[in-house]
C-alpha positions in Angstrom: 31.6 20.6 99.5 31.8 24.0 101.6 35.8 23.3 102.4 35.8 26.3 104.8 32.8 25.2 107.3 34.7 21.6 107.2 37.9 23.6 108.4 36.3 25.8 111.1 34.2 22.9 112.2 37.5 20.9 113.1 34.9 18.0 115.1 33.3 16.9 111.7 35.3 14.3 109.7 34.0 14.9 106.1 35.0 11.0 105.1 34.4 7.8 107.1 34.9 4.7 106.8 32.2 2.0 106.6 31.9 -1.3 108.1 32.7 -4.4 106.4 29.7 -6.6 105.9 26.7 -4.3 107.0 24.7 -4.3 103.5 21.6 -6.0 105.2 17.9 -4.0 105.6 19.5 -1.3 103.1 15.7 -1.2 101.3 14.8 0.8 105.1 18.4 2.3 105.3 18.3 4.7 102.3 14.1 5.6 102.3 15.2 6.5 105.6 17.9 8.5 105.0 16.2 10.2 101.7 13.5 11.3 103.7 15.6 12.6 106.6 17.7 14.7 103.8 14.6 16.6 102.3 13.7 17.4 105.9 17.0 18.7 106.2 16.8 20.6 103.2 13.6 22.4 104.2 15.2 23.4 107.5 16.4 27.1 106.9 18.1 27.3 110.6 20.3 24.2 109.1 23.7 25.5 107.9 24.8 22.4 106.2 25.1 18.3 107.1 27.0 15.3 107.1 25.6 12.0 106.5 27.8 8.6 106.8 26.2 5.0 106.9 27.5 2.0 108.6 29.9 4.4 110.2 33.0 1.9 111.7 33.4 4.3 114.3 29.7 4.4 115.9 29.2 0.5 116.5 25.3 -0.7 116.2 24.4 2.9 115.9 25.6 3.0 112.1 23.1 3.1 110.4 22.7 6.7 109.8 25.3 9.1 111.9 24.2 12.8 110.9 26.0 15.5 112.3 24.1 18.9 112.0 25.5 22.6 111.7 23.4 25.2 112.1 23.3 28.9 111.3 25.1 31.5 113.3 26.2 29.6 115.4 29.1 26.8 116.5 26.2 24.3 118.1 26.7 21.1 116.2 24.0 18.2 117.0 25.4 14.6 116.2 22.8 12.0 116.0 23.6 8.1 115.8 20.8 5.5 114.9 20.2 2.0 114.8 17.2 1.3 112.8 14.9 -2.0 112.9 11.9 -2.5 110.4 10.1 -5.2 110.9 6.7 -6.2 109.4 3.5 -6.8 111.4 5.6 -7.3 114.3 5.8 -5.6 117.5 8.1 -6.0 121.2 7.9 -5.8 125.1 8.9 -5.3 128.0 10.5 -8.7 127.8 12.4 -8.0 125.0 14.4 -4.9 126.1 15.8 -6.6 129.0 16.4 -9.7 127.5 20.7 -10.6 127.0 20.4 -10.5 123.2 18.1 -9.1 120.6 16.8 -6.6 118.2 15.9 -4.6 121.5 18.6 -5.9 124.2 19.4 -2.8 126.1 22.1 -4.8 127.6 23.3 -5.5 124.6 23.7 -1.9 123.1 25.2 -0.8 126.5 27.9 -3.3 126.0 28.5 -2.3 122.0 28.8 1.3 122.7 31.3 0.2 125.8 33.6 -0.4 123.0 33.1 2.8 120.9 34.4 6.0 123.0 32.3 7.9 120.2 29.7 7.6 121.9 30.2 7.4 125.3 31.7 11.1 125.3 28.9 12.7 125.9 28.7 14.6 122.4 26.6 12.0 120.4 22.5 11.0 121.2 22.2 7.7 120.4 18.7 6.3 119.1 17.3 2.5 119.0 14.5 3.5 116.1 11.7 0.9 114.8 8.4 0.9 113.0 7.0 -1.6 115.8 5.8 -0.6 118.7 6.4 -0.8 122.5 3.8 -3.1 123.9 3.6 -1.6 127.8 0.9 -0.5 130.4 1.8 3.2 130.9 4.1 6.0 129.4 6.8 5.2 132.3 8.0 1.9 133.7 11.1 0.5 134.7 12.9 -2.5 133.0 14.8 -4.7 136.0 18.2 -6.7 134.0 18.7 -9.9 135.7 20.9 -10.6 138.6 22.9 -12.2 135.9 23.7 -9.0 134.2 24.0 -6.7 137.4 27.7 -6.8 137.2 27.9 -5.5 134.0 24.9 -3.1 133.5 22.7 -0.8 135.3 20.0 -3.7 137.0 17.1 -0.9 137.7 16.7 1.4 134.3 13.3 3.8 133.9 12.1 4.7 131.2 9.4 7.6 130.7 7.7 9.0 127.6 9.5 11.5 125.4 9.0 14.5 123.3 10.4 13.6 119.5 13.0 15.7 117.9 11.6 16.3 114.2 14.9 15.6 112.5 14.7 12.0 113.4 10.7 11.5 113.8 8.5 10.0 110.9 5.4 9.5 112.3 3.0 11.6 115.0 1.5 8.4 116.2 5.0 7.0 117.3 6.0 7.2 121.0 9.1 8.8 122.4 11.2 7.2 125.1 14.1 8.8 127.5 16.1 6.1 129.5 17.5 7.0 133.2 19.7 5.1 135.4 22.1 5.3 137.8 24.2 8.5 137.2 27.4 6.8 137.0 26.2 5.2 133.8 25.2 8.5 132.1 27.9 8.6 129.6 25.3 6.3 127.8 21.7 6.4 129.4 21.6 10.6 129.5 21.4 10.6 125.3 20.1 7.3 124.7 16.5 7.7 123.1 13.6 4.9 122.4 11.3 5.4 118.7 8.8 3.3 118.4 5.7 3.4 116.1 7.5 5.0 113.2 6.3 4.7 109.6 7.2 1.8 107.7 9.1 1.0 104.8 6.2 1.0 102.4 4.7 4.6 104.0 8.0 5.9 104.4 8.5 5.8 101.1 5.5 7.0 100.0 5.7 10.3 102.0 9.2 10.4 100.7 8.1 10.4 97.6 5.4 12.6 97.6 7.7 15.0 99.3 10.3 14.7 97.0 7.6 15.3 93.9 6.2 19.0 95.9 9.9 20.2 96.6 11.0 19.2 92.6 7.7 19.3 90.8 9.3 15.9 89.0 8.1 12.6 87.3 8.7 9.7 89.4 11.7 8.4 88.1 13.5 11.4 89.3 13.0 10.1 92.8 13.7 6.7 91.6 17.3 7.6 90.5 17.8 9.4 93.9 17.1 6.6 95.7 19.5 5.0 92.7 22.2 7.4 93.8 21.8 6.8 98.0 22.1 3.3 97.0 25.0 3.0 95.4 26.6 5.7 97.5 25.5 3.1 100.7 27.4 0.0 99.2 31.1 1.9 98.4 33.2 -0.1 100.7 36.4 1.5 102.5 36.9 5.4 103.1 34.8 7.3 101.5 32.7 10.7 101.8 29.9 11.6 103.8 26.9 13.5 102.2 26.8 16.6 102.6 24.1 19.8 102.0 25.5 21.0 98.9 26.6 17.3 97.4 23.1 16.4 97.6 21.5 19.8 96.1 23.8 19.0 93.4 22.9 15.4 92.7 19.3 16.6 92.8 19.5 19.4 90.5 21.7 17.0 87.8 18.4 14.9 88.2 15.8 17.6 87.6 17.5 19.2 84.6 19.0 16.4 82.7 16.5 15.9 80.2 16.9 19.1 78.9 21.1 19.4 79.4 23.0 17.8 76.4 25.8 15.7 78.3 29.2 17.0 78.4 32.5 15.5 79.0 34.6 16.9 82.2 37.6 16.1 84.0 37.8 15.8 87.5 40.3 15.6 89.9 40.9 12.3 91.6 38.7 13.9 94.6 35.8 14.4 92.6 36.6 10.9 91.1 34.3 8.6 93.4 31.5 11.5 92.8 32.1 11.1 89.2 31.3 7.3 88.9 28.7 7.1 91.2 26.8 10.1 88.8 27.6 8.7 85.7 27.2 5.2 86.6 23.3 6.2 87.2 23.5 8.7 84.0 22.9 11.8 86.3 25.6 13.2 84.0 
C-alpha cells in the first residue's frame, strides 16, 4: 500500500469495517467489482483506489464504496452503490414510489437519513440494476403518497442522465438524475438511477475477456481472481480496502506463479490477513 498518498489524503480510511450479515448476491458483488478494477487499472489519469464492500458506514449503498484519487491533483471522487441483479425481470414507475422495495426511493431516502456519510455532500450515491426502467419518456416525475409527504420529498423528477464510465457496464443502459425540493439536496443532488446494465452472466464474460487481453492468461487465472475478491468479500470485522497496488500485486502473483518456485516469508502481523487470504488460494 502507497502509505504516503494514505497520509496526505487524510479523507480516505484505508480499513473499514463490514456489515454483519450482508453475504447475499455476492456471485454479482465481486464480477462487479473485478470488472470495475481492470477499468480502473486502464485509467492512467487514476492515481490509485480504495475499494471496501458492505461498508458499515455507507448503509444500503455498501455494496461497492470506491473512493478515486487522481493524478496531480487533490480531487477525490467517492462513489457508493447499491447493486440489484435480477433475472428476466424489470420495474416501474410503481415501484420507485412504492414504501418498500428493491427500488423504494422512500426507502433509501430514509436509510441514508441515518448515515451522515452520505448526506454530506462528498459521496454520489447510485441505485444500479441490470433491469430496466419501464416509463414513457426520458423525464417524468414520481408523486410519494400523501402518506409519505411528511417524511419525504412528495413531488421528485427525474430526467435522463449522462453515465460516468467508472460505474457504467453497458451502452444500452439508461442514466437517471433525481431533483427535488432544494432543501432535500443533501441526498437528491448526487443520487443517480442505472438501469439496463449487463448482467451477471455478460458481466462476467466481458470481465473475463478483459482480464485475458490485459494478462494474456489461461482462464483459471481469472478464476483465482475472482477466488481472491471472494474471499476478500466474506472477512468479517475491520479489515483493508483494496487498493491500486494490492491488486497489481495479487494479479502479478497469479500470472507468474507457474513459473516462480514458492518461497517461505515472514510477514508482519499487517501483512498477516494478506498473507492467508494469498496462500489460502496458493497465489503464493
Amino acid at each position: 500500500m502507497q502509505e504516503s498518498l494514505v497520509t496526505q489524503q487524510t479523507s480516505i480510511s484505508p480499513d473499514f469495517i463490514k456489515r454483519t450479515g450482508t453475504n447475499k448476491g455476492k456471485d454479482y458483488e465481486v464480477i462487479f467489482i473485478a470488472d470495475r478494477i481492470l477499468k480502473l487499472l486502464k485509467d492512467a489519469h487514476i492515481e490509485d483506489f480504495y475499494i471496501s464492500s458492505n461498508d458499515s458506514e455507507f448503509g444500503s449503498f455498501d455494496d461497492m464504496v470506491l473512493e478515486v484519487i487522481y493524478c496531480n491533483t487533490t480531487k477525490i471522487d467517492t462513489y457508493a452503490l447499491q447493486l440489484k441483479h435480477k433475472d428476466n425481470n424489470d420495474f416501474t414507475i410503481k415501484d420507485l414510489r412504492a414504501k418498500k422495495g428493491n427500488f423504494s426511493i422512500r426507502e433509501y431516502y430514509q436509510d441514508c437519513s441515518n448515515h451522515s456519510k452520505l448526506l454530506d455532500g462528498s459521496v454520489k450515491t447510485i441505485l444500479f440494476t441490470n433491469c430496466p426502467l419501464q416509463k414513457k419518456s426520458d423525464k417524468f416525475q414520481v408523486f410519494l403518497t400523501n402518506e409519505t409527504a411528511n417524511i419525504v420529498p412528495a413531488d421528485i423528477e427525474i430526467e435522463a442522465s449522462k453515465p460516468n464510465d467508472l460505474i457504467n457496464t453497458s451502452s444500452k443502459g439508461e442514466w437517471y438524475k433525481l431533483n427535488s425540493d432544494p432543501k432535500y439536496n443533501n441526498f437528491f443532488e448526487k443520487f443517480f438511477l442505472y438501469t439496463g446494465q449487463l448482467n451477471l452472466e455478460n458481466l462476467r464474460m466481458r470481465c473475463l475477456n478483459e482480464f485475458q487481453s490485459m494478462f494474456h492468461c489461461d482462464e483459471s487465472v481469472f478464476n483465482d481472481y475472482l477466488n481472491f475478491l471472494t474471499q476478500w468479500s466474506m472477512i468479517e470485522g475491520k479489515k483493508e480496502k483494496l487498493t491500486k497496488s494490492w491488486i497489481k500485486r495479487v494479479i502479478a502473483l497469479q500470472v507468474l506463479s507457474p513459473f516462480i518456485k514458492p518461497l517461505s516469508f515472514k510477514f508482519g502481523s499487517k501483512l498477516e490477513q494478506k498473507r492467508k487470504i494469498l496462500q489460502n488460494r496458493n497465489f503464493m
